[in-house]
N, C-alpha and C positions, 0 to 999 in steps of 0.2 A: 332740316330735311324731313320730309314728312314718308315716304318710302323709299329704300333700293330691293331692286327686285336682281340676284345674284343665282348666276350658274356656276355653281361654287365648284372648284379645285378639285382633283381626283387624282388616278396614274396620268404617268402624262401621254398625249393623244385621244384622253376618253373621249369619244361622244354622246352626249348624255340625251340628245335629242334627237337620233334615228330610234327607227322599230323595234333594232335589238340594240340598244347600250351596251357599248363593247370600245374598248381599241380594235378598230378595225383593222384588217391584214393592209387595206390600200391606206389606214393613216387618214381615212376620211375625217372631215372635220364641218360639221354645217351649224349655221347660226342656228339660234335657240330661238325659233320662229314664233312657240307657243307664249314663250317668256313675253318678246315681242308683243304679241297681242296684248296681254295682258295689262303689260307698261301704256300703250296707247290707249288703253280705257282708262286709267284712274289720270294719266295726262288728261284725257277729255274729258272729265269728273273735276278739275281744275288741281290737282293736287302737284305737288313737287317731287317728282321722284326720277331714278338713275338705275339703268339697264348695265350692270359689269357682266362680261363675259369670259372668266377668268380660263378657260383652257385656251381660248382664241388668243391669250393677252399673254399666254403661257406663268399666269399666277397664281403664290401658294397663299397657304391659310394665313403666314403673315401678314400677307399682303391684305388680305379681309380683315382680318384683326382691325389691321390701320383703317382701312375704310369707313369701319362699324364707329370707330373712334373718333374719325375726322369730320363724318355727316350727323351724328348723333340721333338716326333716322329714330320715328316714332313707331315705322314697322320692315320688318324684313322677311321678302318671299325667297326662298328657297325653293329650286325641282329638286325630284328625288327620283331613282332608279334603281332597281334590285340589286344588281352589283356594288353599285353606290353608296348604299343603306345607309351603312354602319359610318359612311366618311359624312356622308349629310348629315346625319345626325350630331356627329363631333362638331361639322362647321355650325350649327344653329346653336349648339353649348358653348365654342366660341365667341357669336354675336351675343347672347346672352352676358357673360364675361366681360366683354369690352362696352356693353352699353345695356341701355335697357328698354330694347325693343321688341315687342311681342312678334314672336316669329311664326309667319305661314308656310306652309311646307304644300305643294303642289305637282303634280304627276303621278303617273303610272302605278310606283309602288305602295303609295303613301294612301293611292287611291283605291287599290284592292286590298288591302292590308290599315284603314284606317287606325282602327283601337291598339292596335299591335305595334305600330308606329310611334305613335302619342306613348304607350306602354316604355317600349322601348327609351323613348327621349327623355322618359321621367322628369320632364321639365322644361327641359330645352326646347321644346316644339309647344307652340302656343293650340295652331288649328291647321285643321288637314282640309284641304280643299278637296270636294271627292271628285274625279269627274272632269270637264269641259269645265275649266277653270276660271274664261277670261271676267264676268261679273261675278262669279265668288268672290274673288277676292275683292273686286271694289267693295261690293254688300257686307265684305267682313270688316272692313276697314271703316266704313258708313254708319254701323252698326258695334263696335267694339266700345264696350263688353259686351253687350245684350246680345248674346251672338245665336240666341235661342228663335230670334227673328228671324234668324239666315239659313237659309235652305241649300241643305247640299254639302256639309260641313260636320264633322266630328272636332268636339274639342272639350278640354280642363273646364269643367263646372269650378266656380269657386268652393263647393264640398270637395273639394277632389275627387271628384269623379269623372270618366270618361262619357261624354254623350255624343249621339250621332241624330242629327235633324232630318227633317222627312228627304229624300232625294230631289233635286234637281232638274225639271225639265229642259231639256236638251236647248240650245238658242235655235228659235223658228226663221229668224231672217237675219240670214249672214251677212245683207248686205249692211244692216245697222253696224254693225264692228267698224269700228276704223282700221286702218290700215296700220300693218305693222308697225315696230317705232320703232326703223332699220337705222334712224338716225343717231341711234347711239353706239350704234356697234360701225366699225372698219370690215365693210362687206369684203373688201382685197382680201382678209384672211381668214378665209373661209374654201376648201378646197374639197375636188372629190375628181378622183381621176380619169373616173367613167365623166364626168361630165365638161363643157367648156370651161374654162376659166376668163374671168371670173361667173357664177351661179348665183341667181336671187331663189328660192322658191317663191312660188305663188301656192296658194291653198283655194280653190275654186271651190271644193265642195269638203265635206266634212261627214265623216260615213263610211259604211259599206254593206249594201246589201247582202254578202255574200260569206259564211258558215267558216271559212276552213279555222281548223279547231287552235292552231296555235300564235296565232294573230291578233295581235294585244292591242295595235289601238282599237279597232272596233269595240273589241269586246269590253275593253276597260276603261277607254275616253272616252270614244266619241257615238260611240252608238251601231247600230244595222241598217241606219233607214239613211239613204246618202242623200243631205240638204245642199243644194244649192245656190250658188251667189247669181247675179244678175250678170249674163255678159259685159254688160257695160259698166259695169261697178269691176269687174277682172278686168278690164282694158282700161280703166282708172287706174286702179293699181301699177300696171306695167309703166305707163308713164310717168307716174310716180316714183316708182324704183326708179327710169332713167337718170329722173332728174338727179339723184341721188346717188347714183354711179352707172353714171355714162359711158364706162368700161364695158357694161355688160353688150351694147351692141356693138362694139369691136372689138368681135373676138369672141365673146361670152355668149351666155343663154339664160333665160328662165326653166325652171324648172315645174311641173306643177305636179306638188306632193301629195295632193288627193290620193285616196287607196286605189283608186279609180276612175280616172278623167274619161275613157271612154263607155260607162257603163250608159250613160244617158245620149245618145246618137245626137239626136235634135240640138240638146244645151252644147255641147261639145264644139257642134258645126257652128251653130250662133256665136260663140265664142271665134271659132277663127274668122269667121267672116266680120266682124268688127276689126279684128285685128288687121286685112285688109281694108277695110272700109277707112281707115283712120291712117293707112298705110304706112303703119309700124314697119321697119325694115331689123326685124328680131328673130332669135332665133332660140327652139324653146324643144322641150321634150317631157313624154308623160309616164304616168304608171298606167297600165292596159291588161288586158285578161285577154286570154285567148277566144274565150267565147264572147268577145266584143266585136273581131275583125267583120271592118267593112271597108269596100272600098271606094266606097262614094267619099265615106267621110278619111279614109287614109288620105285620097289623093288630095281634098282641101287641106287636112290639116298640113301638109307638103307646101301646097300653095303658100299657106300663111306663115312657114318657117318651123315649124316641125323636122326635126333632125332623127331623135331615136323615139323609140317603145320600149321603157321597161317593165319587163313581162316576169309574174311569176311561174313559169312550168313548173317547179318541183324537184317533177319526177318526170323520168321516165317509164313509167311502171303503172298499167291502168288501176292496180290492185291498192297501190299508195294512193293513188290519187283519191278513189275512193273512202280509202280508211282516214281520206285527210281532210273531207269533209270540200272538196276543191271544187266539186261540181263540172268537172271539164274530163278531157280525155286525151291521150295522146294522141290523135286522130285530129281532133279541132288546134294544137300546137301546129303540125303539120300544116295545117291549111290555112292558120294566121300568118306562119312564116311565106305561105306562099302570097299573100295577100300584101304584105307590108312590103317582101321586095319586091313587088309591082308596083306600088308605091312609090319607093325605091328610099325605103323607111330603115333606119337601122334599125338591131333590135337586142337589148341587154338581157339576157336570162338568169334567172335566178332561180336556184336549188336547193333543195333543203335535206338532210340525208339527217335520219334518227327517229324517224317518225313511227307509230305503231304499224307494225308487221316486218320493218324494212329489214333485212337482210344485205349479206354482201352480194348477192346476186341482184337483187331491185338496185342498190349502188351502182356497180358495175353496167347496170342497162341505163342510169340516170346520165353517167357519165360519158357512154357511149352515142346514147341521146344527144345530147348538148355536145357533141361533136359536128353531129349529123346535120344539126339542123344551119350550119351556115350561121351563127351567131357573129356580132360586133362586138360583143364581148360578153364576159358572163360571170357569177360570182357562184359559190358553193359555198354553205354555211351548214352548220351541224345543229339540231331543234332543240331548242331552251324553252323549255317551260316555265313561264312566266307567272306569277299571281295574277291571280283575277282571270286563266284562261283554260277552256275546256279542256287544254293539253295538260295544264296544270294538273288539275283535280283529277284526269286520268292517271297522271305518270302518278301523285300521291296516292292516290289509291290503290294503285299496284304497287308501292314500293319501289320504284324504280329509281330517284333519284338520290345520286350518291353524292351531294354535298348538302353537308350539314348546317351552313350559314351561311347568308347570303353572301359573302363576299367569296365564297368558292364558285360561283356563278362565274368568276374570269378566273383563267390562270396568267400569272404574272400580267396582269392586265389586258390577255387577248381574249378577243372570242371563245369561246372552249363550249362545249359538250357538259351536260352534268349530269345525264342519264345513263343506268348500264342495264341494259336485258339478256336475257339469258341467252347466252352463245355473239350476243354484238356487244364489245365493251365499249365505254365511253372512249379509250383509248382508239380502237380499232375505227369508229366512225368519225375522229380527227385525223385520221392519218387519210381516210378516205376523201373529206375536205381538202386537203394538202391534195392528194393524189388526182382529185378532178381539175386543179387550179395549173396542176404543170403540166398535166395532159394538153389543156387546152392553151394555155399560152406559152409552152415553151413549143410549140410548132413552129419549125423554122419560116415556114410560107405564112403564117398566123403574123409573125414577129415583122419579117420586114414588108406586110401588105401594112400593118398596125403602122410602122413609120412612115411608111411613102404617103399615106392617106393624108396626113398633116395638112391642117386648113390654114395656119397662119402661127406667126410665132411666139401668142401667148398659147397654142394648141401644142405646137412644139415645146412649152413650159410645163405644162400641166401634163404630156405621155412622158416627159423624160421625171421628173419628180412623181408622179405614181408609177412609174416604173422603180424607180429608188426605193421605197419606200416599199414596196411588194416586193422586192429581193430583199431588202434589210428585211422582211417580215421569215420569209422563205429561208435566211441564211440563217436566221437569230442572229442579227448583227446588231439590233436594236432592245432586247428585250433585257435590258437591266431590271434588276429588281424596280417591282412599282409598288415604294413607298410613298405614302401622302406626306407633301413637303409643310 
């Protein structure tokens, strides 16, 4: 076996490849789309290698152990995650242990944090991919040892020493990438409650033009400047996923995880109208910004099967939004909401409470907010400051954050807060999290519109299991200690 590329074990329910790495409160769970790419380039590089998904397949480090033993692979890529860190790290000193394969370590943390990484693994970590990963690692694997050729990459000199190669430029044409290699993963077990069941993502574009300061992939993978794919190369894809699980259009959707499917009007629309032009009967939803709404293009993207918009507001509070680097206004919220139900577009909102300046009064107007506006549903999250982001280096330089290693980044495995400012503790703006989440969905007209809406009865599977799963979060009925098995 010449590589396994593993999304290696953690507490159980991590998801190690949304924006924030967390156990999420809804128990989301989404394939490792990045991994994905990556595995389909050294596939088209001609090589042998195998895609495990160990939280989807719900398996421990034994279970890798055995893997590492059985395939005798010549390399092994590992993602890594803030939370994570320290269990990534132990899984790559495992693979090391059971075989002898030079280990890549790939993502988020590993990527702002290279030398420190490598430091940490004293061994166990061969090279860091910095960045937009998916030809590093071919290039590293191409090129191993000589790895002084590969650009974009910190790794063990034979002196023992730590190096780091010039940076990276960013991949200019997306449409060269192949297509995921979903074929290694059971897409069925892969869930998110807000969404259809079963959910492909699609990634159309790759980017975000847009500052807000606590927002990590921009800032740490993928870049500012949003690249994208050819319509027709994204309406490739979708057919492609069919063929590969046919579920998704009975019943399911795609999803497109770009940070921003509508920031480009034009590519957007060309995009749906392929999508009729080839008359897909699919049903799909996007990430959107308030100061994108239009509704020339809401009403097409309707036409071509468009269900929701998920939208980041925030806040409620023009002062946060400001200080958050957001570029919008409570004003243009308002007026997207009013554009999308003409549409007759859902719309998922997301909020963030912990951010510089915020107070229990900007809370209370957030929450009040995300009442008002008539939402489909909406999620509330407390701001983590991540490595590699302007929120970071702010909250560190003020001293504000009160966990000392990364794995206090979660408690008992959930989402959690790790910042305290003077007169908002970290405590007080998780209890505020909790307190927007029952506001909003224990409303008894919220509750049973949310039932009777029911489209069909893999829709009926997917509200009554994230419903489960957000009361087991709500009750602590689920939060057993999370030790790595």
């Amino acid at each position: 076996m010449d590589v396994l590329v593993i999304n290696e074990p953690f507490v159980k329910d991590f998801c190690r490849t949304q924006r924030w790495a967390a156990r999420t409160r809804g128990r989301v769970l989404r394939a490792p789309d990045w991994l994905a790419y990556a595995t389909a380039v050294l596939e088209q590089d001609g090589l042998e290698v195998k895609l495990y998904d160990f939280p989807a397949m719900n398996w421990d480090r034994e279970m890798l152990g055995r893997l590492v033993t059985t395939h005798r692979p010549r390399y092994i890529v590992l993602d890594a995650t803030t939370p994570s860190i320290y269990s990534d790290i132990e899984c790559a000193r495992l693979c090391k242990e059971k075989g002898d394969a030079a280990v890549i370590m790939v993502g988020p943390h590993c990527s702002a944090l290279p030398e420190e990484t490598l430091s940490e693994g004293a061994g166990a970590v061969d090279v860091v991919c910095i960045g937009e990963y998916d030809y590093t690692v071919r290039d590293v694997i191409r090129h191993y040892p000589r790895l002084d050729e590969v650009d974009g990459i910190c790794f063990w000199t034979d002196q023992g020493e730590v190096r780091r190669t010039s940076p990276r430029p960013l991949i200019a044409n997306l449409d060269d990438l192949p297509f995921p290699a979903w074929h290694h993963l059971d897409l069925m077990k892969y869930f998110d409650g807000g969404k259809l069941y079963p959910y492909i993502d699609i990634i159309s574009g790759r980017g975000c033009p847009n500052r807000c300061i606590f927002c990590l992939w921009p800032q740490v993978m993928h870049g500012t400047r949003y690249r994208l794919r050819s319509p027709e190369n994204v309406v490739d894809e979708m057919q492609h996923d069919i063929s590969l699980c046919p579920r998704v259009v009975r019943g399911g959707e795609f999803f497109f995880e770009d940070d921003t499917f509508t920031v480009d009007k034009e590519r957007a629309m060309r995009i749906c109208e392929e999508i009729l032009r080839r008359g897909l009967k699919i049903t799909f939803s996007v990430n959107a910004r308030v100061d994108t709404a239009d509704e020339e293009l809401f009403r097409l993207m309707k036409r071509a099967g468009c269900r929701e918009l998920l939208v980041g507001f925030e806040s409620g509070d023009d002062g946060m939004l400001k200080r958050m680097h957001k570029n919008a206004r409570v004003e243009d919220a308002r007026e997207f909401m009013a554009i999308a139900k003409k549409a007759r577009l859902d719309v998922h909102g997301c909020f963030v409470f912990g951010l510089p300046g915020e107070t229990v009064e900007t809370m209370d107007r957030s929450i009040g907010f995300a009442l008002s506006l008539g939402l489909h549903t909406a999620q509330f999250a407390g701001a983590v400051p991540f490595p590699g982001t302007d929120y970071y280096e702010y909250c560190r330089g003020k001293g504000l954050i009160k966990a000392r290693r990364w794995d206090e980044w979660l408690h008992a495995g959930e989402q959690a807060g790790v910042i305290e400012y003077a007169g908002l503790s970290n405590e007080l703006i998780n209890r505020y999290v909790d307190k927007g989440l029952k506001k909003f969905y224990f409303r008894p007209h919220y509750m049973i519109r949310f039932l009777f809406q029911t489209r069909s009865r893999s829709d009926l599977y997917r509200k009554l299991r994230g419903a489960r799963n957000f009361f087991a979060y709500l009750l602590g009925l689920d939060r057993e200690k999370s030790a790595t098995k």
